[in-house]
C-alpha positions in Angstrom: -13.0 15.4 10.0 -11.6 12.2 9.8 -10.1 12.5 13.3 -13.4 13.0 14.5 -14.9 10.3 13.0 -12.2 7.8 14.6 -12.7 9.6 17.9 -16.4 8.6 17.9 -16.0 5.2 16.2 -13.6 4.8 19.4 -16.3 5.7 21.7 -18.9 3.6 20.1 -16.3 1.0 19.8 -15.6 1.3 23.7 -19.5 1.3 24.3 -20.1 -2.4 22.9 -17.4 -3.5 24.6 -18.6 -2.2 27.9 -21.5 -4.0 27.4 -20.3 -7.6 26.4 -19.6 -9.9 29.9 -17.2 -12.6 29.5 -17.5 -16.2 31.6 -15.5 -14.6 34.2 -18.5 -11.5 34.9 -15.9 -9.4 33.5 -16.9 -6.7 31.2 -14.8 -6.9 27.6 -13.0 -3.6 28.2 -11.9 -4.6 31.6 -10.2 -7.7 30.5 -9.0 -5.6 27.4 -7.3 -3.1 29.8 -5.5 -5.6 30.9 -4.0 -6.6 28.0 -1.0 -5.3 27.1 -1.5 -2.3 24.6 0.6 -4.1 21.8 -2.1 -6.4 21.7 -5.4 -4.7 22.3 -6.4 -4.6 18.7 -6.1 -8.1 18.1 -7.8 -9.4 21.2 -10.4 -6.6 20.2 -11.0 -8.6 16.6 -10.9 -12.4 18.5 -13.3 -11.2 21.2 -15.9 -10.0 18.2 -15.0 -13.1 16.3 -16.1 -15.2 18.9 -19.4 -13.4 19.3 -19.6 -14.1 15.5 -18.7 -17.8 16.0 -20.6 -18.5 19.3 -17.8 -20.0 21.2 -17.5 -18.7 24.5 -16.1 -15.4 25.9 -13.4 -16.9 27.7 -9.8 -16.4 28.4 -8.4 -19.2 26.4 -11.1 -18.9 23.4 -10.4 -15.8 23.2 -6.1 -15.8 23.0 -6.7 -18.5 20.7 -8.6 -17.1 18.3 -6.4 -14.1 18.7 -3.4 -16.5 17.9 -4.7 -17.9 15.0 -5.5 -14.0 13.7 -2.1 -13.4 14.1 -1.1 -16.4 12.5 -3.2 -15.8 9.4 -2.2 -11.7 9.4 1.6 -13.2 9.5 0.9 -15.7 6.6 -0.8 -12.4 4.4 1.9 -9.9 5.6 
């Protein structure tokens, strides 16, 4: 069960990000494909925490915010 659940949280997951365009007129999964897979997740969270911020869906908001997510995970862990 719980594999299922994570299977379809994916998909959903994949969904939103199919439909959120960044500056560029990329889609968020395209540029997230071509991030490298070490750091999907955490470009994943910065590109939802800018949403949640307002700051634009750019390529530098977005590293930086997935930077200072790092930074803070680093600090905790």
């Amino acid at each position: 069960m719980y594999i299922c659940l994570k299977i379809i949280k994916m998909e959903n997951l994949e969904e939103k990000l199919s439909t959120i365009y960044l500056v560029s007129g990329q889609t968020a999964l395209q540029y997230l494909m071509n991030v490298s897979k070490k750091y999907r997740q955490i470009a994943t969270e910065a590109i939802f925490e800018c949403l949640r911020l307002g700051y634009p869906l750019n390529d530098m908001e977005i590293s930086g915010k997935a930077r200072e997510l790092l930074r803070k995970r680093n600090v905790i862990g």
